[in-house]
C-alpha positions in Angstrom: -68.3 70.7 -1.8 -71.4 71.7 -0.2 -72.3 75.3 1.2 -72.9 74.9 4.9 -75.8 77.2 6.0 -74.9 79.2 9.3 -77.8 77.2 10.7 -76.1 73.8 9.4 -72.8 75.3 11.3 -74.7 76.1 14.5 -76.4 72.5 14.9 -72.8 71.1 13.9 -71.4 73.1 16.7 -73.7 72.4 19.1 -73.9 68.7 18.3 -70.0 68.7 19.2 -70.3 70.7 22.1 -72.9 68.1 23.0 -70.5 65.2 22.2 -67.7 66.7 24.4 -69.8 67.4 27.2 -70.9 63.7 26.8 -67.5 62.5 26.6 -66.2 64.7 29.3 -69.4 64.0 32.3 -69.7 60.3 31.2 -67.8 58.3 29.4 -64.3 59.5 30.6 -66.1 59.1 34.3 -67.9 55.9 33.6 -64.0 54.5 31.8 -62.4 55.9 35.4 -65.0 53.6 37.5 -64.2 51.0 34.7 -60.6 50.4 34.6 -60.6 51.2 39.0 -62.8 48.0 38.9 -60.6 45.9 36.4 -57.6 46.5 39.1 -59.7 45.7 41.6 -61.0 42.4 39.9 -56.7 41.3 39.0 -56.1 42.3 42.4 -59.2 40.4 43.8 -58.1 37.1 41.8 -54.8 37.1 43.0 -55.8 37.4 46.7 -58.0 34.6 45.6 -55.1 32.5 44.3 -53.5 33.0 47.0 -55.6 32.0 49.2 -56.4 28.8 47.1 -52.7 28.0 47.0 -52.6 28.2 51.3 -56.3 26.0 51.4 -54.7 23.7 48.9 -52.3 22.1 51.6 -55.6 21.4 54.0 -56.2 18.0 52.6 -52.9 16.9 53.3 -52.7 18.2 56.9 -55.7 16.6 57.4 -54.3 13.4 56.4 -50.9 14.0 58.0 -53.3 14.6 61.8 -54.8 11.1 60.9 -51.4 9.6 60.7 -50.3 11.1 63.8 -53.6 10.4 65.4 -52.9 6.4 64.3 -49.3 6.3 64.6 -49.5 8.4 68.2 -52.2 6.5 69.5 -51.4 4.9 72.5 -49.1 7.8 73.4 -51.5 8.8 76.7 -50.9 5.0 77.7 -48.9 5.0 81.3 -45.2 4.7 81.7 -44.9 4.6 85.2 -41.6 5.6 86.7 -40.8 2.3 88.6 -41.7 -1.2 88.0 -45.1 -1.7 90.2 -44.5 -5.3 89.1 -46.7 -6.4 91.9 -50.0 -4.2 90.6 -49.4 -6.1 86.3 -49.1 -9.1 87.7 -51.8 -9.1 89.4 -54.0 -7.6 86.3 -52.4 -10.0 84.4 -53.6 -12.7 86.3 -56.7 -11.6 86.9 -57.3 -11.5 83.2 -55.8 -15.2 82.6 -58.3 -16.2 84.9 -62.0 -14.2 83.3 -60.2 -15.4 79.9 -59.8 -19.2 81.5 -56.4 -19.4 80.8 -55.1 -22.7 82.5 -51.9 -23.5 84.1 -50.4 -19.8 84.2 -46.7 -19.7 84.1 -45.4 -16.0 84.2 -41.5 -15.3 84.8 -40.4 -11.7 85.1 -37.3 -11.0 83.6 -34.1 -8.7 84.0 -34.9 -5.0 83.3 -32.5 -3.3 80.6 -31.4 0.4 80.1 -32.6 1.7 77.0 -32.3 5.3 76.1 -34.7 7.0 77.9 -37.1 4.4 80.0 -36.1 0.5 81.2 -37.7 -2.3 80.1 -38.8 -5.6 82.1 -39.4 -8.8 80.0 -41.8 -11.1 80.9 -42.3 -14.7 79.8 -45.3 -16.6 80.1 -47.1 -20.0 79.2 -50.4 -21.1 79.5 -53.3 -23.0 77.5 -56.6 -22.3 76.3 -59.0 -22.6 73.4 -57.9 -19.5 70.2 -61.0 -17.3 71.2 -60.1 -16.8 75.3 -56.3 -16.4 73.7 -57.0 -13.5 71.2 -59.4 -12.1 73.6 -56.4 -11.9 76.5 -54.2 -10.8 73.8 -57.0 -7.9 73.8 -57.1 -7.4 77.2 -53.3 -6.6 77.3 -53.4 -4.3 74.2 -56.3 -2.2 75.7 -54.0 -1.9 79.6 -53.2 1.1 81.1 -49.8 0.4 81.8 -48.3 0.7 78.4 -47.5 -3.4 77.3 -45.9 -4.9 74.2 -46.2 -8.3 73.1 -42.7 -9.4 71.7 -42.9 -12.6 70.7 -45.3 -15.3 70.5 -45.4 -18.8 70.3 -48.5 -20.8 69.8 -48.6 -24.7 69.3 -51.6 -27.4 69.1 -51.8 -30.8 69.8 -53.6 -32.5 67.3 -54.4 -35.8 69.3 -55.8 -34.0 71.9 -59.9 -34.6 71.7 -60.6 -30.9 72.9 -58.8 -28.5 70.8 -56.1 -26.7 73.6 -53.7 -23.9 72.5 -50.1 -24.2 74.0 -48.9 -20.9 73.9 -45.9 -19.1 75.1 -45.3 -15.6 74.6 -42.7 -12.7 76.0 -43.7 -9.4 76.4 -42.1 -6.0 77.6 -43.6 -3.8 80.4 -42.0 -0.3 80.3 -40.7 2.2 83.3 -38.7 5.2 83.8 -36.4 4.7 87.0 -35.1 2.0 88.1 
């Protein structure tokens, strides 16, 4: 074993004074700061999550509002609360008429109870060529007054020389009091 010189014992003591005091003003310090900054990084990435989980649902709201949007929109359309018969049928015929729609036939039904709101049938009949048709059939899709096409009926006569479109069709108009 070697002899240890006092002078050997003094530079080994202050060496491990030196290494305490090291120890004790910065690495115990400096691990504090470290493992304070470690919780604060979990807690950091599970706020994170978190939030990721809640923004994960955003896509399909988004596509859940364009449904709604499709599926709801004609909802500002009017439903009057009485007939005003008088007021479509004249819209009615003024768009057979910029359409040139010839010989107009247009019967107005019986109105039936539903649950909430009444409905009034109307039939009509009248010829034209396809393109004044679709473009009427336009014209009462883009009304006001909220309109429904129920059935249509479309027939051609082949022997005729200029192409004309028979057509019958029944729609609904829609009100709230009778």
């Amino acid at each position: 074993m070697p002899k240890f010189s006092k002078d050997n014992l003094t530079m080994l003591a202050i060496l491990c004074v030196m290494m305490v005091v090291a120890a004790l003003v910065f690495y115990w310090p400096q691990s504090r700061e470290l493992d304070s900054l470690r919780t604060q990084i979990e807690t950091e990435k599970n706020t994170t999550a978190t939030y990721a989980a809640k923004v994960a649902v955003v896509p399909d709201l988004r596509r859940q509002v364009e449904e709604m949007k499709y599926r709801y929109k004609d909802f500002d359309r009017r439903l009057p609360k009485q007939r005003e018969l008088g007021g479509f049928l004249l819209e009615i015929t003024e768009n057979l008429e910029k359409e040139r729609l010839d010989n107009p036939f247009i019967e107005p039904g019986s109105p039936a109870r539903e649950e909430s709101f009444h409905t009034l049938p109307i039939i009509m009949k009248f010829q034209g060529n396809y393109l004044s048709l679709a473009s009427f059939l336009k014209r009462i899709d883009t009304m006001e007054r909220l309109t429904r096409v129920q059935k249509l009926h479309i027939t051609v006569d082949p022997k005729s020389a200029e192409p004309k479109i028979d057509c019958e069709l029944r729609l609904n108009i829609y009100f709230t009091e009778s």
